[in-house]
PQR file of N, CA, C, O and H, with PARSE charges and radii, in Angstrom:
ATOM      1  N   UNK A   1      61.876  99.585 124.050 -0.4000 1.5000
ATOM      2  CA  UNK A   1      62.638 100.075 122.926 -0.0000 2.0000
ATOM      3  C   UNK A   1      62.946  98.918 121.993  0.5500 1.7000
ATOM      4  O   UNK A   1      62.623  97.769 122.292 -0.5500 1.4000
ATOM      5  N   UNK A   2      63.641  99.256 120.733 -0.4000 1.5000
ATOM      6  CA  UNK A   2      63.389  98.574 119.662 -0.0000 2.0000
ATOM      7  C   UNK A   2      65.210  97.883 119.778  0.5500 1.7000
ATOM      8  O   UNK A   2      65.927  98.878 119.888 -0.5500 1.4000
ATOM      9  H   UNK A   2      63.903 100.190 120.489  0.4000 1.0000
ATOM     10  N   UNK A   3      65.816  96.995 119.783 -0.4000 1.5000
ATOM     11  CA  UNK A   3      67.228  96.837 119.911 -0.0000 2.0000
ATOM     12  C   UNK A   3      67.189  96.004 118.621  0.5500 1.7000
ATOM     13  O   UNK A   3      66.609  94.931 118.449 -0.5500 1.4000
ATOM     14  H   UNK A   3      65.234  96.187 119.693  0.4000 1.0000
ATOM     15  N   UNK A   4      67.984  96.770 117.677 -0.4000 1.5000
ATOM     16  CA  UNK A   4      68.346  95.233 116.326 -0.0000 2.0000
ATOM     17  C   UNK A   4      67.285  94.780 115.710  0.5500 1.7000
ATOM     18  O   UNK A   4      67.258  93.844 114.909 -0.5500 1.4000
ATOM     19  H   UNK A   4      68.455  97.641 117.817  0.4000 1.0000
ATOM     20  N   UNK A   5      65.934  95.775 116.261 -0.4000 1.5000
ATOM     21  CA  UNK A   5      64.965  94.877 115.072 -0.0000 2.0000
ATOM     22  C   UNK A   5      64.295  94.291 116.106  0.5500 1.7000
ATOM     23  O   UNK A   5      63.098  94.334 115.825 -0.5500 1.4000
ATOM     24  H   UNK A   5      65.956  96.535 116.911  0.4000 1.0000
ATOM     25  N   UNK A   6      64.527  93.589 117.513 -0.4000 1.5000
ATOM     26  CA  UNK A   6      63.387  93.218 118.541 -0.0000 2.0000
ATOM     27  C   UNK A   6      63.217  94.205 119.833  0.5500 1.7000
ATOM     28  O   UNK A   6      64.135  94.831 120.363 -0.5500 1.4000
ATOM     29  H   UNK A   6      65.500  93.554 117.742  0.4000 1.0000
ATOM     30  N   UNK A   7      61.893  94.208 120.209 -0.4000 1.5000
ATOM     31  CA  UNK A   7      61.342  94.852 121.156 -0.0000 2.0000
ATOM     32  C   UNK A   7      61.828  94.346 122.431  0.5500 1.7000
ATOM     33  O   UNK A   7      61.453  93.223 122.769 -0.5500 1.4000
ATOM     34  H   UNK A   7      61.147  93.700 119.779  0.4000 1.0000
ATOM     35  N   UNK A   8      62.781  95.157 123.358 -0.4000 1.5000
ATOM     36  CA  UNK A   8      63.076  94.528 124.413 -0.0000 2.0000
ATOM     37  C   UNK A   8      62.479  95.562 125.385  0.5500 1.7000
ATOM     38  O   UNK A   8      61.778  96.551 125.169 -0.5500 1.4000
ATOM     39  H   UNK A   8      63.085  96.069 123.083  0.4000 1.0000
ATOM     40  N   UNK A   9      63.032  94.968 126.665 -0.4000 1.5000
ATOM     41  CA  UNK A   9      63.175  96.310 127.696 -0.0000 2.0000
ATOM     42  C   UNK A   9      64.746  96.852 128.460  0.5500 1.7000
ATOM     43  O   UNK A   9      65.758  96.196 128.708 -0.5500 1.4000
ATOM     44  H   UNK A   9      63.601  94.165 126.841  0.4000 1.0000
ATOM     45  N   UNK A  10      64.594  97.557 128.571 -0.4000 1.5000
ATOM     46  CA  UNK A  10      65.732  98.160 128.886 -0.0000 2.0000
ATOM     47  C   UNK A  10      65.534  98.807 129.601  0.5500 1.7000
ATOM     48  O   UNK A  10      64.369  99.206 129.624 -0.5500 1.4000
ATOM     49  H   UNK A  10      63.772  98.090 128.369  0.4000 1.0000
ATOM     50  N   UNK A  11      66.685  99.465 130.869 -0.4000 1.5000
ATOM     51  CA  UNK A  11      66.544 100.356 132.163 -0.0000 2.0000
ATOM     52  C   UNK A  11      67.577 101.474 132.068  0.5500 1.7000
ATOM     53  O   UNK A  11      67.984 102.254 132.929 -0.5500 1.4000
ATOM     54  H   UNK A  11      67.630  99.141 130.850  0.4000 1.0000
ATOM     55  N   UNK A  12      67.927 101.314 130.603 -0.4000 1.5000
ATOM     56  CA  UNK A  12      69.510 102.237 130.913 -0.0000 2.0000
ATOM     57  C   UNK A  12      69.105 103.580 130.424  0.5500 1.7000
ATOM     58  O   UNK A  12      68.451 103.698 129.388 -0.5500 1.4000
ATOM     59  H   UNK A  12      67.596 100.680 129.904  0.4000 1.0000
ATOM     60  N   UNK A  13      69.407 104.406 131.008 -0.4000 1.5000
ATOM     61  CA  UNK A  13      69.466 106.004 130.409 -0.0000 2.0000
ATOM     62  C   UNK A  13      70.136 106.539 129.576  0.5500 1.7000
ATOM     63  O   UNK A  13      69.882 107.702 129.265 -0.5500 1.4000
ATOM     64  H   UNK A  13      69.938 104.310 131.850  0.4000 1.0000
ATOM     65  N   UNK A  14      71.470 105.648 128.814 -0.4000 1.5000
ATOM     66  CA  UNK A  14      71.910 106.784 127.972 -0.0000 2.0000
ATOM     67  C   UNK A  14      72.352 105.082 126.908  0.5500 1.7000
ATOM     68  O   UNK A  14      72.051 103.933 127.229 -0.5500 1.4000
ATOM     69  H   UNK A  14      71.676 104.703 129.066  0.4000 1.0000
ATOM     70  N   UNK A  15      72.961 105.447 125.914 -0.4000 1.5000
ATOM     71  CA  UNK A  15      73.391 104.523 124.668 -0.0000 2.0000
ATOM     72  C   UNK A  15      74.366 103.563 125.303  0.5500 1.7000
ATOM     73  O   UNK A  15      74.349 102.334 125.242 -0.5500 1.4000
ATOM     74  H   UNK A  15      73.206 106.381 125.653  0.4000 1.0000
ATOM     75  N   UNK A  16      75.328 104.453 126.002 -0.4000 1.5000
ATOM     76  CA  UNK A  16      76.830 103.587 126.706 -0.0000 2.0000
ATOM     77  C   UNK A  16      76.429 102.690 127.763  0.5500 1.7000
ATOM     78  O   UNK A  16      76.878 101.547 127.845 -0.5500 1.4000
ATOM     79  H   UNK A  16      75.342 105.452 126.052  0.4000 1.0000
ATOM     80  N   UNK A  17      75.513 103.226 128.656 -0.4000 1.5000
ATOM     81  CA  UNK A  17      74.633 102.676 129.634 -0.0000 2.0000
ATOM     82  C   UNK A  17      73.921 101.156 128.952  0.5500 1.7000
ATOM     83  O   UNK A  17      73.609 100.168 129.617 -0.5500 1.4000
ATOM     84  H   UNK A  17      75.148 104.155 128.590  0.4000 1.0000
ATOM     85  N   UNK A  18      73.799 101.302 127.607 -0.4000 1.5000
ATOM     86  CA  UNK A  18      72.750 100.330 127.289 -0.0000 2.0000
ATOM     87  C   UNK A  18      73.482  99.094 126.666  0.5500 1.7000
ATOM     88  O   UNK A  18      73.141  97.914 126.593 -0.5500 1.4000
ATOM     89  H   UNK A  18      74.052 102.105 127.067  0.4000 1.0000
ATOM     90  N   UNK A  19      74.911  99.942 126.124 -0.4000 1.5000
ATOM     91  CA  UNK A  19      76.011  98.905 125.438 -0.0000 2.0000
ATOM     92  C   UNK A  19      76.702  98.050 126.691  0.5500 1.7000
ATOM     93  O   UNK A  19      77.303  97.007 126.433 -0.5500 1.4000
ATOM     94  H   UNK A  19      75.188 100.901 126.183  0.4000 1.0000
ATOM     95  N   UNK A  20      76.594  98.530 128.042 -0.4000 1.5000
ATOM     96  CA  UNK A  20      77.201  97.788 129.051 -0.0000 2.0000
ATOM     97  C   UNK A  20      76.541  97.008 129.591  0.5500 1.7000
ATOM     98  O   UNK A  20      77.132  96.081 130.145 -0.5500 1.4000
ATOM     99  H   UNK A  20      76.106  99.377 128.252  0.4000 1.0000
ATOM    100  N   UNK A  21      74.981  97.064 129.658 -0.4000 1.5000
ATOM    101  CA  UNK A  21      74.053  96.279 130.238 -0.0000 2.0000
ATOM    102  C   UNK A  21      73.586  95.219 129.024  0.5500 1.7000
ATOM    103  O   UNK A  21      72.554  94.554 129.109 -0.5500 1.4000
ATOM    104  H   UNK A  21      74.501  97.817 129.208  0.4000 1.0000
ATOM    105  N   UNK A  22      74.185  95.184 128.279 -0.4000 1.5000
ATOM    106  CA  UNK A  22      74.351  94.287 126.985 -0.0000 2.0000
ATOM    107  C   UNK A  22      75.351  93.430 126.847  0.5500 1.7000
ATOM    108  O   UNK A  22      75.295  92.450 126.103 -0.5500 1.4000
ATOM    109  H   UNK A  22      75.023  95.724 128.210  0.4000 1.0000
ATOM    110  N   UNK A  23      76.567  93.813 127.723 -0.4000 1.5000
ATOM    111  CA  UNK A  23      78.164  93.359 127.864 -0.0000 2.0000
ATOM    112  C   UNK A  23      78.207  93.481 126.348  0.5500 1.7000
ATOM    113  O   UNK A  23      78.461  92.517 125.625 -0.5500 1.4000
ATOM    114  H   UNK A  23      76.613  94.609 128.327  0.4000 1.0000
ATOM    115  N   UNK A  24      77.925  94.809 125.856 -0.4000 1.5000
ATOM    116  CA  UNK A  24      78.778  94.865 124.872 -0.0000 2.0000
ATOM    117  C   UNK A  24      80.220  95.641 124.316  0.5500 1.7000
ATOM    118  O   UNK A  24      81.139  95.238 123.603 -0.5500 1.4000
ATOM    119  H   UNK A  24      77.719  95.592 126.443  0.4000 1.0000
ATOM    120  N   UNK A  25      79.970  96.864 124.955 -0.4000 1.5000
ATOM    121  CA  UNK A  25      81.377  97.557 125.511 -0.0000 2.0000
ATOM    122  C   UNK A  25      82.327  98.185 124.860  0.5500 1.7000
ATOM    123  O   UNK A  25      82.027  99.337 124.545 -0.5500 1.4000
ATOM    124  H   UNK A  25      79.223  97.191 125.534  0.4000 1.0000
ATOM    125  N   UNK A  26      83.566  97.755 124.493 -0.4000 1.5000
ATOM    126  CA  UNK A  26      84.178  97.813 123.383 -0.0000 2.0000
ATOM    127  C   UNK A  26      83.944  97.364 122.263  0.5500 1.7000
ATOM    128  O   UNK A  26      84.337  97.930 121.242 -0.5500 1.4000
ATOM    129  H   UNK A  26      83.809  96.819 124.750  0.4000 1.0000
ATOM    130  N   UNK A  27      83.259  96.265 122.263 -0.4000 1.5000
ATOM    131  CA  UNK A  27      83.249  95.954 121.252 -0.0000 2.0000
ATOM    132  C   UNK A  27      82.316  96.185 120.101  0.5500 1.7000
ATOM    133  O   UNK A  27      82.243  95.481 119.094 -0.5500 1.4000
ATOM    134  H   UNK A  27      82.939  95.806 123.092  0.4000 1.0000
ATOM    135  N   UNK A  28      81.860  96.880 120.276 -0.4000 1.5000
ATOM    136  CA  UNK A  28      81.043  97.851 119.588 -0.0000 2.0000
ATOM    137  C   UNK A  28      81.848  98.646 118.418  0.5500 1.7000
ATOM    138  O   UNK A  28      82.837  99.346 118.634 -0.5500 1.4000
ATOM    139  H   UNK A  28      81.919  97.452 121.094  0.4000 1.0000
ATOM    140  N   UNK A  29      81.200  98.397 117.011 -0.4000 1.5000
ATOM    141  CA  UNK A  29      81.716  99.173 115.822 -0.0000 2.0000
ATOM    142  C   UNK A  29      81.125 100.534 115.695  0.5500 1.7000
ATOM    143  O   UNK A  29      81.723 101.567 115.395 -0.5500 1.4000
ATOM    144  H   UNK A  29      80.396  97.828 116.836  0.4000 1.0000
ATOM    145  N   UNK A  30      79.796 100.374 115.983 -0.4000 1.5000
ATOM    146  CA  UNK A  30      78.697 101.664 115.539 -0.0000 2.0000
ATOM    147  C   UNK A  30      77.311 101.660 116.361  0.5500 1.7000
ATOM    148  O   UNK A  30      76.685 100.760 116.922 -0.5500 1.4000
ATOM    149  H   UNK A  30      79.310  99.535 116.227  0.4000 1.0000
ATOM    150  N   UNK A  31      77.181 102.483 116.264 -0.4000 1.5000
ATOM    151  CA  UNK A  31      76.264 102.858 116.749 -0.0000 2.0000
ATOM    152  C   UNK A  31      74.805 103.487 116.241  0.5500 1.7000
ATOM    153  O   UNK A  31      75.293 104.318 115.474 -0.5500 1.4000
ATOM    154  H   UNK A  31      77.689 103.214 115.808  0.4000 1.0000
ATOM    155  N   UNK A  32      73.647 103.652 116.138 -0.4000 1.5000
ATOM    156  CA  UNK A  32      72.526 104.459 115.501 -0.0000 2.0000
ATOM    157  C   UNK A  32      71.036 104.489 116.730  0.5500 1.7000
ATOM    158  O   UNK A  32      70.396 103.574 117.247 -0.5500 1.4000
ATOM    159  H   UNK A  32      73.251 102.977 116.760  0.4000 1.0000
ATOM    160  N   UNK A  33      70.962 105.589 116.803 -0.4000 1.5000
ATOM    161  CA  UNK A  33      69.458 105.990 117.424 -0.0000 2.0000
ATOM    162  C   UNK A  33      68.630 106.407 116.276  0.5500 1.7000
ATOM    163  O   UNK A  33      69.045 107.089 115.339 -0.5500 1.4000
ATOM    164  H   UNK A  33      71.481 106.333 116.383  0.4000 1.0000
ATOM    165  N   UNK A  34      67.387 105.936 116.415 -0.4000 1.5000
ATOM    166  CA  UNK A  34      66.268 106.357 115.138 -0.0000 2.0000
ATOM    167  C   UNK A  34      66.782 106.773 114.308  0.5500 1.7000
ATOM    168  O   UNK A  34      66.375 107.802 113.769 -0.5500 1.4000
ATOM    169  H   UNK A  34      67.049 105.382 117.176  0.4000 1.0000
ATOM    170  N   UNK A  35      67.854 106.131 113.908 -0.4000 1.5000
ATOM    171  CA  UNK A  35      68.356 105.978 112.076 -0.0000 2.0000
ATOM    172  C   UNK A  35      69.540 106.743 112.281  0.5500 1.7000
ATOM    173  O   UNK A  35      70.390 106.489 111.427 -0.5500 1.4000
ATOM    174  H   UNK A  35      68.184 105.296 114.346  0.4000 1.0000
ATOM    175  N   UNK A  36      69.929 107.703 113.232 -0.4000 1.5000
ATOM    176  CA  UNK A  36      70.746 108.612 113.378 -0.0000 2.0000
ATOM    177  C   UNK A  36      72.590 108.144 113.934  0.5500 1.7000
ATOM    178  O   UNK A  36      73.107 108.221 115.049 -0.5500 1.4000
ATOM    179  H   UNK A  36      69.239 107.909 113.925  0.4000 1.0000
ATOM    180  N   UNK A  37      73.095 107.726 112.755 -0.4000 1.5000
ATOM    181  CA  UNK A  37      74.316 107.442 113.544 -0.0000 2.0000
ATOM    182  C   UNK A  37      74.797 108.079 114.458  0.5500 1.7000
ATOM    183  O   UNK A  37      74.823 109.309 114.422 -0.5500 1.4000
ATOM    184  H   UNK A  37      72.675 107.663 111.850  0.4000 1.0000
ATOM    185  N   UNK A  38      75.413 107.183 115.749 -0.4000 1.5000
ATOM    186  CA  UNK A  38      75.988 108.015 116.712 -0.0000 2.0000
ATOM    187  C   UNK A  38      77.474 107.831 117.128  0.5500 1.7000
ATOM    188  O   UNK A  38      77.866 106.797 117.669 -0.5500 1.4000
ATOM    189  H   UNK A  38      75.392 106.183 115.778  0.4000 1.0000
ATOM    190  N   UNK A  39      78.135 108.695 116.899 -0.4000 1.5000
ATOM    191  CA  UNK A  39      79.595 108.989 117.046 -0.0000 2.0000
ATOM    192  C   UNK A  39      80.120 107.780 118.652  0.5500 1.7000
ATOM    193  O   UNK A  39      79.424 107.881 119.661 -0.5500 1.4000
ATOM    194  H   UNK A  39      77.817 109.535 116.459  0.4000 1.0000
ATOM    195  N   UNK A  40      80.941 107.092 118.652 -0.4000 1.5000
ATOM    196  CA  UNK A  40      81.451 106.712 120.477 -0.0000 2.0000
ATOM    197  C   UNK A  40      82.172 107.138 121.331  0.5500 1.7000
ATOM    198  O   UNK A  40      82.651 106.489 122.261 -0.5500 1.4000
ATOM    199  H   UNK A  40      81.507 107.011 117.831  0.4000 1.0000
ATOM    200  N   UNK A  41      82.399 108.867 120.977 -0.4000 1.5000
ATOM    201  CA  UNK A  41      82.616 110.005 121.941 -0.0000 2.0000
ATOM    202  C   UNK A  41      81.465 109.886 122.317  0.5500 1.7000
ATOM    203  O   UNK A  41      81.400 109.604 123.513 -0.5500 1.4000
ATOM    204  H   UNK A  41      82.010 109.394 120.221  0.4000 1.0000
ATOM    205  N   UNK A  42      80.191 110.010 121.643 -0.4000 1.5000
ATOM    206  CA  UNK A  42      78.604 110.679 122.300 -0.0000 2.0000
ATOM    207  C   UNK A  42      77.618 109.671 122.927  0.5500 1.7000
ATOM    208  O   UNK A  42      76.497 109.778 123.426 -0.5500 1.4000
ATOM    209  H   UNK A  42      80.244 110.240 120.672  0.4000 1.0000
ATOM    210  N   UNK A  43      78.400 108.734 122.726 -0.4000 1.5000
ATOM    211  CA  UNK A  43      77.364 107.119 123.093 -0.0000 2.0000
ATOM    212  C   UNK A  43      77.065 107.551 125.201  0.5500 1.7000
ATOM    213  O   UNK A  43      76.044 107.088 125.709 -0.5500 1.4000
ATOM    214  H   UNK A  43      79.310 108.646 122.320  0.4000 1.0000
ATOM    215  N   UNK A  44      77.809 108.194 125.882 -0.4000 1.5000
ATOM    216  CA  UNK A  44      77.830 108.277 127.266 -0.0000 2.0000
ATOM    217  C   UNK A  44      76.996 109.525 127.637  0.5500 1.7000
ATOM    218  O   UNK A  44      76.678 109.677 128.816 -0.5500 1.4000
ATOM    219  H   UNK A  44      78.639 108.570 125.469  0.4000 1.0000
ATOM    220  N   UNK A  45      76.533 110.640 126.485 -0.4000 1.5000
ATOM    221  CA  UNK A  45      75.656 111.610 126.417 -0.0000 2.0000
ATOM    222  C   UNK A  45      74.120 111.516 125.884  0.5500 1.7000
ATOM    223  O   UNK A  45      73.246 112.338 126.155 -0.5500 1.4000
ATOM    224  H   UNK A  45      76.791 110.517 125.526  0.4000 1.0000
ATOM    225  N   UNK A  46      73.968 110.420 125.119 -0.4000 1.5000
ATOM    226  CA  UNK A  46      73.165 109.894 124.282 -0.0000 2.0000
ATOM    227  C   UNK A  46      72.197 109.546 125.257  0.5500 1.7000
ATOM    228  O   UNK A  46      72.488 108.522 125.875 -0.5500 1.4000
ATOM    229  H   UNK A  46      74.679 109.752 124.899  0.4000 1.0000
ATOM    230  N   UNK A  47      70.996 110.163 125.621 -0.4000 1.5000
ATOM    231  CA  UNK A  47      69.551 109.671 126.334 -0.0000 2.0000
ATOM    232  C   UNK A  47      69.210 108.968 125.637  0.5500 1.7000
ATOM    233  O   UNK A  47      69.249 109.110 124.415 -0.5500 1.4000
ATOM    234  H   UNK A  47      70.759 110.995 125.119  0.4000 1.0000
ATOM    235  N   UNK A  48      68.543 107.484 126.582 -0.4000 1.5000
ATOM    236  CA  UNK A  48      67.343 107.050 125.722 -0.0000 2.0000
ATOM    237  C   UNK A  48      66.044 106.802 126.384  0.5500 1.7000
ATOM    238  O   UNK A  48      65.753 106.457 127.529 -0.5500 1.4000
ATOM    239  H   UNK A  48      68.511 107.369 127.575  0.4000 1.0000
ATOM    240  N   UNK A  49      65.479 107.028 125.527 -0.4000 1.5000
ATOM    241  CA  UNK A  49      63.551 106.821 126.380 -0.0000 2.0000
ATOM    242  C   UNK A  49      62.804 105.768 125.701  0.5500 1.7000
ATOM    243  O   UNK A  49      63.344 105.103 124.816 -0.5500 1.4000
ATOM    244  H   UNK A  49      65.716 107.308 124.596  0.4000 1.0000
ATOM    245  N   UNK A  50      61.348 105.534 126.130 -0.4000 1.5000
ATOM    246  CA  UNK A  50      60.617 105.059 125.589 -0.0000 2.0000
ATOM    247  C   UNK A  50      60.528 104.496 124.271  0.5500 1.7000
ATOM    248  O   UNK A  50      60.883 105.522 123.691 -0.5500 1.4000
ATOM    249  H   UNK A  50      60.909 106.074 126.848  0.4000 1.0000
ATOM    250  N   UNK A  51      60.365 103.805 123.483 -0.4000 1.5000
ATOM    251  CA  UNK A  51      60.332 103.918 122.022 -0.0000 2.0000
ATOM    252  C   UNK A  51      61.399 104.096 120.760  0.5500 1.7000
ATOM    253  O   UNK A  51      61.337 104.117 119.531 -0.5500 1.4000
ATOM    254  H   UNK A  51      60.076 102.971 123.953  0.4000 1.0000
ATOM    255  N   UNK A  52      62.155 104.184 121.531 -0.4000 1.5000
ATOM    256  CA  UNK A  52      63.257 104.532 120.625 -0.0000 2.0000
ATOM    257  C   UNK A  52      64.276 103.327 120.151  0.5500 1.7000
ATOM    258  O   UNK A  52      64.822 102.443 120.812 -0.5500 1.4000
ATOM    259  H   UNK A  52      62.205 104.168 122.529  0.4000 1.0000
ATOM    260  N   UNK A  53      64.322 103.670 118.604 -0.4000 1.5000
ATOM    261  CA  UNK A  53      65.364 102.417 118.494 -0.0000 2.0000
ATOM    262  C   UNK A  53      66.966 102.381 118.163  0.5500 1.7000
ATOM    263  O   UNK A  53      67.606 103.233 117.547 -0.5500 1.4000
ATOM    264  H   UNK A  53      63.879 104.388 118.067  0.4000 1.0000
ATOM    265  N   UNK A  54      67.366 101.349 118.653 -0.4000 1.5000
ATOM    266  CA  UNK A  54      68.699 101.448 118.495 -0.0000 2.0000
ATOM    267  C   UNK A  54      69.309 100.249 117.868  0.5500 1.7000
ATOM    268  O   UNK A  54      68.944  99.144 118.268 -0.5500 1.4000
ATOM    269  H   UNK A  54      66.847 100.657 119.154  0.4000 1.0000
ATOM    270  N   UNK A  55      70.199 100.346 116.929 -0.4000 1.5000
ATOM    271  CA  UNK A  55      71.109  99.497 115.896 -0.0000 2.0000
ATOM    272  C   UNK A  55      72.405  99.458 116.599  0.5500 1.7000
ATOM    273  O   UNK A  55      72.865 100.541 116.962 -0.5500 1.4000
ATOM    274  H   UNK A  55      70.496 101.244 116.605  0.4000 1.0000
ATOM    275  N   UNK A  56      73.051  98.403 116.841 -0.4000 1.5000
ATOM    276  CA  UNK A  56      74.232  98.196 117.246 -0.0000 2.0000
ATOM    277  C   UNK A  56      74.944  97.054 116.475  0.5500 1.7000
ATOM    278  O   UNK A  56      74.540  95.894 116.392 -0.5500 1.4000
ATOM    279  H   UNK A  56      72.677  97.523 116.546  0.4000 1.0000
ATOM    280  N   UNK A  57      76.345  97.699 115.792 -0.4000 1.5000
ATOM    281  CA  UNK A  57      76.764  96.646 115.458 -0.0000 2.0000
ATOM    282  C   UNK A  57      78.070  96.252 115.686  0.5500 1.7000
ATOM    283  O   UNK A  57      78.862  97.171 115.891 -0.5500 1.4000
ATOM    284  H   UNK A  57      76.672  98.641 115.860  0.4000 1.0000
ATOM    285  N   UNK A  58      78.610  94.822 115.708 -0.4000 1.5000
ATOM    286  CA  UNK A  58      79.525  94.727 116.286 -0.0000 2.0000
ATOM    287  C   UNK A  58      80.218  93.162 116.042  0.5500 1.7000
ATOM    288  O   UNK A  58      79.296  92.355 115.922 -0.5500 1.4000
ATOM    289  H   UNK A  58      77.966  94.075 115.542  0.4000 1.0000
ATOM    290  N   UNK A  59      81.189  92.682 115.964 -0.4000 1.5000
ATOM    291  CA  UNK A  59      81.655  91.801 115.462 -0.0000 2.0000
ATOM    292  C   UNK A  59      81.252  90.257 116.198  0.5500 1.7000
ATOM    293  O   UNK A  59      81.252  89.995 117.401 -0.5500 1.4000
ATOM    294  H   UNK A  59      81.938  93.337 116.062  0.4000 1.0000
ATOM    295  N   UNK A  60      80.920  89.367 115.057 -0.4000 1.5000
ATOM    296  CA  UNK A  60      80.424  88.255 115.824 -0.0000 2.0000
ATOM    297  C   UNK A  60      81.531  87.346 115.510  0.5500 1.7000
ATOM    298  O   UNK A  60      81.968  87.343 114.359 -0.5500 1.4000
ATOM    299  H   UNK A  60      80.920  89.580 114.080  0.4000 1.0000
ATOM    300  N   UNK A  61      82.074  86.514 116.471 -0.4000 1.5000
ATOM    301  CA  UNK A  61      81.947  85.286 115.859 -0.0000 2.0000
ATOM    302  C   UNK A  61      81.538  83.944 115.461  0.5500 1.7000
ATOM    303  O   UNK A  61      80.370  83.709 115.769 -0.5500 1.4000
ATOM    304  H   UNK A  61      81.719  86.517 117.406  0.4000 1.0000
ATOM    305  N   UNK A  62      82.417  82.571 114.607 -0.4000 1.5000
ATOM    306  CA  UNK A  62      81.503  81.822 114.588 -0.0000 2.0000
ATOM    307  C   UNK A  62      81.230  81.638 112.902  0.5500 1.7000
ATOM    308  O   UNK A  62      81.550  82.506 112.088 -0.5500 1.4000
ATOM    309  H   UNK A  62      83.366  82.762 114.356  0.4000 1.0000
ATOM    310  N   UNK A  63      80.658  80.500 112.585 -0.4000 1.5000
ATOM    311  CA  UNK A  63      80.185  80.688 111.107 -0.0000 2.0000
ATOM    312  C   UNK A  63      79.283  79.959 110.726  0.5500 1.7000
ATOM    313  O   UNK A  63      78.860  80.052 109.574 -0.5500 1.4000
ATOM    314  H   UNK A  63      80.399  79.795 113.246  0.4000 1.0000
TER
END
């Protein structure tokens, strides 16, 4: 799957699954599957498969 623009791999089955195996977690602003924003009620319902990409964004710091 596509994460941010690079091709990784991933083992997780759903969006929330994929934000934790990321340690990203809370801290997460937003969310998008194939362009499709996704709400973070639905991030723990959210399948993902093969091919599919996902945008995550979320506060960095640092400058």
């Amino acid at each position: 799957m596509t994460i941010n623009g690079e091709t990784q791999e991933a083992a997780a089955e759903t969006l929330a699954r994929l934000l934790e195996t990321l340690e990203l977690g809370e801290a997460v602003v937003a969310t998008a599957l194939n362009g499709r924003f996704v709400r973070a009620a639905d991030r723990g319902k959210t399948a993902l498969k093969d091919g599919d990409a996902v945008e995550i964004l979320a506060p960095m710091q640092g400058g």
